[in-house]
Z-matrix of the N, CA and C atoms (Angstrom, degrees):
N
C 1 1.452
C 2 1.525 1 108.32
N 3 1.292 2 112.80 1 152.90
C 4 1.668 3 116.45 2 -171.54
C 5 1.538 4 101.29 3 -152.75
N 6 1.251 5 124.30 4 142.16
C 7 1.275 6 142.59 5 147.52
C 8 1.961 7 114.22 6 -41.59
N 9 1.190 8 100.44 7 119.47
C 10 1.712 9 96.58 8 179.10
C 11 1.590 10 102.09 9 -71.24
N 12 1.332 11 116.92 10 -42.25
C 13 1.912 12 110.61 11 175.71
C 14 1.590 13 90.17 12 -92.23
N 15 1.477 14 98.81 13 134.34
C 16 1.953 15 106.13 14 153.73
C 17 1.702 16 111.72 15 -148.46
N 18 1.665 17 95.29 16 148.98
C 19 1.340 18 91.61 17 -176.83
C 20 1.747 19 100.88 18 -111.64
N 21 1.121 20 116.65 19 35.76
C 22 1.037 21 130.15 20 -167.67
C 23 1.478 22 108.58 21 -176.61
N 24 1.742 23 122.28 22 160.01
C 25 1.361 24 135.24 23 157.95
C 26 1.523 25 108.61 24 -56.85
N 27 1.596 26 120.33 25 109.99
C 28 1.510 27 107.80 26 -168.77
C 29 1.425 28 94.91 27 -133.82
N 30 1.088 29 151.72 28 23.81
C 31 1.575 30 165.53 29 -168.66
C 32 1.737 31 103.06 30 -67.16
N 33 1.552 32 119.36 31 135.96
C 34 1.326 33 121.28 32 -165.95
C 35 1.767 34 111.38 33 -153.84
N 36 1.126 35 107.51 34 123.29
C 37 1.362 36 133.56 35 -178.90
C 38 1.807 37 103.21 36 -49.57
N 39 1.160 38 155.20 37 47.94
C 40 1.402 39 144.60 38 143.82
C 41 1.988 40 112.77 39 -7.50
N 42 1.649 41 102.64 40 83.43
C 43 1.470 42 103.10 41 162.28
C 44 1.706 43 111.60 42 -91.22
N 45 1.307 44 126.51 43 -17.84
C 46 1.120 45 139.36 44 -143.09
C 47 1.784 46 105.73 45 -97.02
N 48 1.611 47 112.77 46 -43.61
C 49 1.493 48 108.48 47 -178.92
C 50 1.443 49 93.69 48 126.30
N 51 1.397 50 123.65 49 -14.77
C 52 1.416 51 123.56 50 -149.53
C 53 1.896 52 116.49 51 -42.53
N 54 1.085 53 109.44 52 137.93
C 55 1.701 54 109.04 53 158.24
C 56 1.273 55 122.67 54 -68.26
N 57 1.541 56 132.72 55 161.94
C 58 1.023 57 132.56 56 156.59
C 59 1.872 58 108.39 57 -146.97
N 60 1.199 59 102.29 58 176.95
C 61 1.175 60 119.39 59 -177.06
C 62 1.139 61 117.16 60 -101.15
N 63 1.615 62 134.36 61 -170.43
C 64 1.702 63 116.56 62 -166.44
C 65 1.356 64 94.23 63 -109.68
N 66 1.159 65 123.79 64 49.99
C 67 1.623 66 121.79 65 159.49
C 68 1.525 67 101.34 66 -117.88
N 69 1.481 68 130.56 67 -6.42
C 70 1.345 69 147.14 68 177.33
C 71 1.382 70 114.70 69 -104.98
N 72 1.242 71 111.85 70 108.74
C 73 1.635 72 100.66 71 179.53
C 74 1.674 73 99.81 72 -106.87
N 75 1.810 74 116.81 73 -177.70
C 76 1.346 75 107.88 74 -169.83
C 77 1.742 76 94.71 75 -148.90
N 78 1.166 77 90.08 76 136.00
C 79 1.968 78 100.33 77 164.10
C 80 1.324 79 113.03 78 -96.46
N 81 1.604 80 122.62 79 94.83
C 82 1.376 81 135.40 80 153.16
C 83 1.595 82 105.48 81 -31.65
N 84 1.309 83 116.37 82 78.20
C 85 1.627 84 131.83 83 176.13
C 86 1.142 85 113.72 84 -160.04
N 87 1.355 86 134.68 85 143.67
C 88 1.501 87 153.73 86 176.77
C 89 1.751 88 112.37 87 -98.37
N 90 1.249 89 93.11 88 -1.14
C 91 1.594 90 114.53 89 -151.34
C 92 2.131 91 97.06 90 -79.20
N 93 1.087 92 108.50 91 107.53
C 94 1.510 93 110.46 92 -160.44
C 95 1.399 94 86.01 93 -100.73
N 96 1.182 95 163.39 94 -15.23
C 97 1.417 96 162.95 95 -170.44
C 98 2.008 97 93.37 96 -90.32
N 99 1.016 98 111.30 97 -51.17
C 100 1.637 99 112.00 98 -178.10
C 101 1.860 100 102.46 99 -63.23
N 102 1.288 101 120.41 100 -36.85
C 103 1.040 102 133.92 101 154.23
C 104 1.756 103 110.60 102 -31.31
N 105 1.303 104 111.75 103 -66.86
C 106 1.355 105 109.64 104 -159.11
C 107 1.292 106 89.72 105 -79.06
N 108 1.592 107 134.16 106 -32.43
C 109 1.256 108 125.52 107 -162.50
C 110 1.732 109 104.79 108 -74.10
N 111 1.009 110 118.66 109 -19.87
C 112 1.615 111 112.60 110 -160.90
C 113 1.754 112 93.30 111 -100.94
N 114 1.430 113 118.46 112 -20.97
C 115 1.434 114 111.55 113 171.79
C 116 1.487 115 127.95 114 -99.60
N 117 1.703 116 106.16 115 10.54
C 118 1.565 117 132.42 116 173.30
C 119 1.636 118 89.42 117 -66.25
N 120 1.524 119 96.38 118 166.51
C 121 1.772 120 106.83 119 160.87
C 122 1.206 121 101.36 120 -101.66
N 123 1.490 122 142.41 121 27.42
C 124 1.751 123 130.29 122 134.85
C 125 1.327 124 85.61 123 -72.81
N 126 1.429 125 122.45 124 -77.58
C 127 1.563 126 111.55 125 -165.36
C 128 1.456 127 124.28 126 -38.72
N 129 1.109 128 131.13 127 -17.01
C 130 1.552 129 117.93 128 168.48
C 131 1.537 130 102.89 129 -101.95
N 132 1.716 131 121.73 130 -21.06
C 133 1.207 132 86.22 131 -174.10
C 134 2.150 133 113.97 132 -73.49
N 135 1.318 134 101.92 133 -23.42
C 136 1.376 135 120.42 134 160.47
C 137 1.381 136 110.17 135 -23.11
N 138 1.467 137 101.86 136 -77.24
C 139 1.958 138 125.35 137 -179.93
C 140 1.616 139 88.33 138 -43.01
N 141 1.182 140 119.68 139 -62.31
C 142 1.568 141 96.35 140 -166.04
C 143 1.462 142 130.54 141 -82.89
N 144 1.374 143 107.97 142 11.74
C 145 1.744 144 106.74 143 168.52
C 146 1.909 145 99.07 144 -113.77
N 147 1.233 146 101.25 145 -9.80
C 148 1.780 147 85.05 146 168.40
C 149 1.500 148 116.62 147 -108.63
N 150 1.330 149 119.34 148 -26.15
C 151 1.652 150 113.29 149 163.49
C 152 1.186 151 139.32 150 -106.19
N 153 1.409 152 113.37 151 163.59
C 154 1.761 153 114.09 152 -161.54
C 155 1.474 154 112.39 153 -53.50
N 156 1.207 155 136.46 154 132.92
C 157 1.599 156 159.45 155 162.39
C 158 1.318 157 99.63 156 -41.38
N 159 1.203 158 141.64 157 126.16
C 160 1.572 159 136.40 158 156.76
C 161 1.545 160 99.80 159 -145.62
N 162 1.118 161 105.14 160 129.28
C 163 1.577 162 121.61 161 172.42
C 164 1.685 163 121.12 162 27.95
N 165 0.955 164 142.08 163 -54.28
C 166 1.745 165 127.22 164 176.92
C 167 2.163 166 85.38 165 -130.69
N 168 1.079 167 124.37 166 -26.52
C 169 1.142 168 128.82 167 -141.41
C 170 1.745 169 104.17 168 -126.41
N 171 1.288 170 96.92 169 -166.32
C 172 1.874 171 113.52 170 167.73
C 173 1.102 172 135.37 171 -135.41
N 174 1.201 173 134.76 172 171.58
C 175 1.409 174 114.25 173 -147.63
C 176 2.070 175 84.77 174 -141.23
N 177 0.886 176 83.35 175 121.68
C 178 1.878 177 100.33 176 -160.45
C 179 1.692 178 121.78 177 -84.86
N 180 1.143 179 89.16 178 20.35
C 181 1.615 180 104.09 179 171.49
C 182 1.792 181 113.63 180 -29.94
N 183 1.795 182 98.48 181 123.44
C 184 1.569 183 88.85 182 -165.93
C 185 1.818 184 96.07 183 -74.38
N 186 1.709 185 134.77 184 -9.24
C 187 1.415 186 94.60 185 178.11
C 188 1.617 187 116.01 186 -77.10
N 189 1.369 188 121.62 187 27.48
C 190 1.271 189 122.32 188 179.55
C 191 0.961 190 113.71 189 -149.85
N 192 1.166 191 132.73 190 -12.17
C 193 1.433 192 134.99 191 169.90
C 194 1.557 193 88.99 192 -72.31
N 195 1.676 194 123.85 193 -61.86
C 196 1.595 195 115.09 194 -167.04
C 197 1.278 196 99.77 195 -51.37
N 198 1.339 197 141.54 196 -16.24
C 199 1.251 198 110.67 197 -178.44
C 200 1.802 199 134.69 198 -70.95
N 201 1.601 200 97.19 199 -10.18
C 202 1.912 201 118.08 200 -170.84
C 203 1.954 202 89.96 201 -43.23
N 204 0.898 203 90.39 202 124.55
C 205 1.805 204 104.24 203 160.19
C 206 2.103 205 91.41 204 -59.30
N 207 1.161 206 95.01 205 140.32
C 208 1.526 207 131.21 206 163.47
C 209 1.132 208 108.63 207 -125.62
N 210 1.971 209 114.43 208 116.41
C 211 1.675 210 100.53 209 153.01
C 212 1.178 211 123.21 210 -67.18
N 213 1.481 212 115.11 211 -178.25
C 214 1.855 213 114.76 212 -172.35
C 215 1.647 214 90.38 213 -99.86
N 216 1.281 215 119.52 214 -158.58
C 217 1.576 216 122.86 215 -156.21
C 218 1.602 217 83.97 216 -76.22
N 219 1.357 218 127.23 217 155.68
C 220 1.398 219 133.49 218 154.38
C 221 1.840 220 96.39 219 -143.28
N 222 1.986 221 97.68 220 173.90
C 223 1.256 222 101.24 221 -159.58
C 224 1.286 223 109.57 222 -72.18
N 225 1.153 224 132.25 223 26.52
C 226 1.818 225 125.44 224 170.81
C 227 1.354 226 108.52 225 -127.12
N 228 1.436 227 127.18 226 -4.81
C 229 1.228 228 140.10 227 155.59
C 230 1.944 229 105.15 228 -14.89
N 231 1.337 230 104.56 229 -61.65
C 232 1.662 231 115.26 230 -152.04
C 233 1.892 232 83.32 231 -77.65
N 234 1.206 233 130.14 232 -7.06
C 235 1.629 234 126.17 233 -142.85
C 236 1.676 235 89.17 234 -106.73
N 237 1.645 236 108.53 235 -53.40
C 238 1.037 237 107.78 236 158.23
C 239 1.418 238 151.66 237 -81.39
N 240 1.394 239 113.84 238 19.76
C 241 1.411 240 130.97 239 156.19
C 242 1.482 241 106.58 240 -90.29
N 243 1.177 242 140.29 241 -21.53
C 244 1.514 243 140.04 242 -151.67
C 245 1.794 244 79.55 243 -106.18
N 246 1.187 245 129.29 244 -35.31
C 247 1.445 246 117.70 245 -177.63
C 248 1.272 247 121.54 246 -82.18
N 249 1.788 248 111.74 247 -25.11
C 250 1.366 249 135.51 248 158.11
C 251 1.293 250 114.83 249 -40.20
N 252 1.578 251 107.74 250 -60.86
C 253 1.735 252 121.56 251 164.46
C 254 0.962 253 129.51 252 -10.76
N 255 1.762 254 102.94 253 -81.74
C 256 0.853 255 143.43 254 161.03
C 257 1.545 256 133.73 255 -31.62
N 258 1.238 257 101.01 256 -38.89
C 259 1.804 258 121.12 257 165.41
C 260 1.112 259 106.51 258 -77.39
N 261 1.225 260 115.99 259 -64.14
C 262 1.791 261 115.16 260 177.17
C 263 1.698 262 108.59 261 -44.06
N 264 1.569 263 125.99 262 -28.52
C 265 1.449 264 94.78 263 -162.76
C 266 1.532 265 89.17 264 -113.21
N 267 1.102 266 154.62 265 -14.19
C 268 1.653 267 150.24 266 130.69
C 269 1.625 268 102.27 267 -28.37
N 270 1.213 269 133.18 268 -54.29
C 271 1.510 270 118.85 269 -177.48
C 272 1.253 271 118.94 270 -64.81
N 273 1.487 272 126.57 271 -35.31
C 274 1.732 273 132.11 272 163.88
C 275 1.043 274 100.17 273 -50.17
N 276 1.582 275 136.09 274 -55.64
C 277 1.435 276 130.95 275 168.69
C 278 1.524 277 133.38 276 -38.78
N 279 1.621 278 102.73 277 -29.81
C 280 1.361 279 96.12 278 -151.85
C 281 1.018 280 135.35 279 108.84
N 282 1.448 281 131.87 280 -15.42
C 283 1.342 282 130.24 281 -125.27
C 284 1.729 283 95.90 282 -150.89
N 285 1.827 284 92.11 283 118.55
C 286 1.619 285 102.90 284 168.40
C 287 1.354 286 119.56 285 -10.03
N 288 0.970 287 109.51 286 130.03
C 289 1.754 288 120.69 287 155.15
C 290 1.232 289 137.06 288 -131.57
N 291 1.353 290 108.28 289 23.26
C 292 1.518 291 125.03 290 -143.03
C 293 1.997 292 90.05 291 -104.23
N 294 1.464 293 122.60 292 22.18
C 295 1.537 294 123.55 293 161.73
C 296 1.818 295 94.09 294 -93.23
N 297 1.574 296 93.72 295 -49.23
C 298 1.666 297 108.88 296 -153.40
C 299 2.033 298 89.56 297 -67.72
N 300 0.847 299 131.19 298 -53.46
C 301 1.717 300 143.35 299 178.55
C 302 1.656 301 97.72 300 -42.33
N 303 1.577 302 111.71 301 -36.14
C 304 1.950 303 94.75 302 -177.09
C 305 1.267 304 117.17 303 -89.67
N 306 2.036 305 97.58 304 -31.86
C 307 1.564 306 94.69 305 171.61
C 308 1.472 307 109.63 306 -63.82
N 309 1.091 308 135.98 307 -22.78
C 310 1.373 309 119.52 308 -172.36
C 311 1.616 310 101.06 309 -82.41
N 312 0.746 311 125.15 310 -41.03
C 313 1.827 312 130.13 311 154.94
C 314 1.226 313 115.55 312 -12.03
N 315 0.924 314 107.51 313 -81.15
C 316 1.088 315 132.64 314 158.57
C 317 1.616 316 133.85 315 -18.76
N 318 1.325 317 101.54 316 -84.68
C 319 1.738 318 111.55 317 146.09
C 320 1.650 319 114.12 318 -28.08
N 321 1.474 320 114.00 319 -63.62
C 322 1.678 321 107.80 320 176.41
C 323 1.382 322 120.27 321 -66.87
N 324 0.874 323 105.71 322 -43.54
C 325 1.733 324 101.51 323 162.68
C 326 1.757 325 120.42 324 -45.19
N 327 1.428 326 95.02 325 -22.46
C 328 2.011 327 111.69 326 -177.32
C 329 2.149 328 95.52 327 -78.41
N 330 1.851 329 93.00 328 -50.50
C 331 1.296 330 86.49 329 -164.60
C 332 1.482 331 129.60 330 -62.30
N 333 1.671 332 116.48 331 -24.14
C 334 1.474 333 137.69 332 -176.88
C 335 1.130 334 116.14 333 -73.68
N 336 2.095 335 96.34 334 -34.34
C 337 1.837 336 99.74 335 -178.43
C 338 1.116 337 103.48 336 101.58
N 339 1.615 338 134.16 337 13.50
C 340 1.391 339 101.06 338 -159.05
C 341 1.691 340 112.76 339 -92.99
N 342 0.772 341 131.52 340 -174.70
C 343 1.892 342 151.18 341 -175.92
C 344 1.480 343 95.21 342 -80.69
N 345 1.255 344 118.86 343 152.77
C 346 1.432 345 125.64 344 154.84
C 347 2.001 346 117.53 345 -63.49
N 348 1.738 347 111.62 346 -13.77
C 349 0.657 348 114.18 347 159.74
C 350 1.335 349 131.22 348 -61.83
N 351 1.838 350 104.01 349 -57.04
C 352 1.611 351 93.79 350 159.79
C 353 0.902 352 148.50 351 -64.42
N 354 1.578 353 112.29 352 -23.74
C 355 0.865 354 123.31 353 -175.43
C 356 1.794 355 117.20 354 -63.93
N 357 1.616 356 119.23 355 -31.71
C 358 1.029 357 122.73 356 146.52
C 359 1.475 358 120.69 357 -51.59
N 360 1.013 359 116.74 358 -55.01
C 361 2.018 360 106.23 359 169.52
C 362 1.359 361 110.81 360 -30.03
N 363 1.768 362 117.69 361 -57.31
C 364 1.058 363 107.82 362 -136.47
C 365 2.036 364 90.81 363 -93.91
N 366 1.729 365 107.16 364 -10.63
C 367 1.482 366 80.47 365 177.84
C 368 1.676 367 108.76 366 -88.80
N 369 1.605 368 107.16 367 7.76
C 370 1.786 369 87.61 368 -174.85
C 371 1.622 370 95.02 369 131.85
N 372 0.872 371 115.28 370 -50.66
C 373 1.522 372 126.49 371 -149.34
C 374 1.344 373 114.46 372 -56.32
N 375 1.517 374 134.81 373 -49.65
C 376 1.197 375 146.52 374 151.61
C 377 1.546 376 96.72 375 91.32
């Protein structure tokens, strides 16, 4: 489930059934690796060259949001679901995750391929 406005990567695992309202949209997926990928900073920097600009944030329209390139399974796929996990059950807690959030960074930055060059693009750094 995701927020249609975000000023931030805000993407969330639904184990529960939960409802939402039409300011909440939802990806019919089980898929916890797309999870980590859409709450990576490739995944927002993505969100922000394919969806509309609105005030601090973006506005997540699925005919453009579906457009974010997804890689297909690669070999850290299974590495970054186990860190996905892992986030999900530290956040019921409460409890920092912001080591487990870079390694998974990290990992997506593995899955796209990118350069240490881009990889500076995409955290800011230039």
């Amino acid at each position: 489930m995701y927020q249609a406005m975000q000023v931030k990567p805000c993407f969330i695992y639904d184990e529960e059934g939960l409802f939402c309202n039409n300011s909440i949209w939802f990806i019919p997926s089980d898929d916890k690796c797309l999870l980590g990928i859409l709450n990576s900073k490739v995944g927002w920097w993505l969100i922000s060259k394919y969806c509309t600009a609105i005030q601090n944030g973006f506005q997540l329209i699925w005919q453009y949001f579906g457009q974010i390139p997804i890689p297909k399974s690669t070999s850290n796929q299974k590495e970054i679901v186990e860190l996905v996990e892992r986030v999900l059950e530290l956040k019921k807690q409460n409890q920092d995750t912001t080591t487990l959030e870079s390694e998974i960074d990290q990992l997506v930055y593995q899955m796209y391929g990118l350069t240490e060059e881009e990889i500076k693009i995409v955290e800011g750094e230039k």
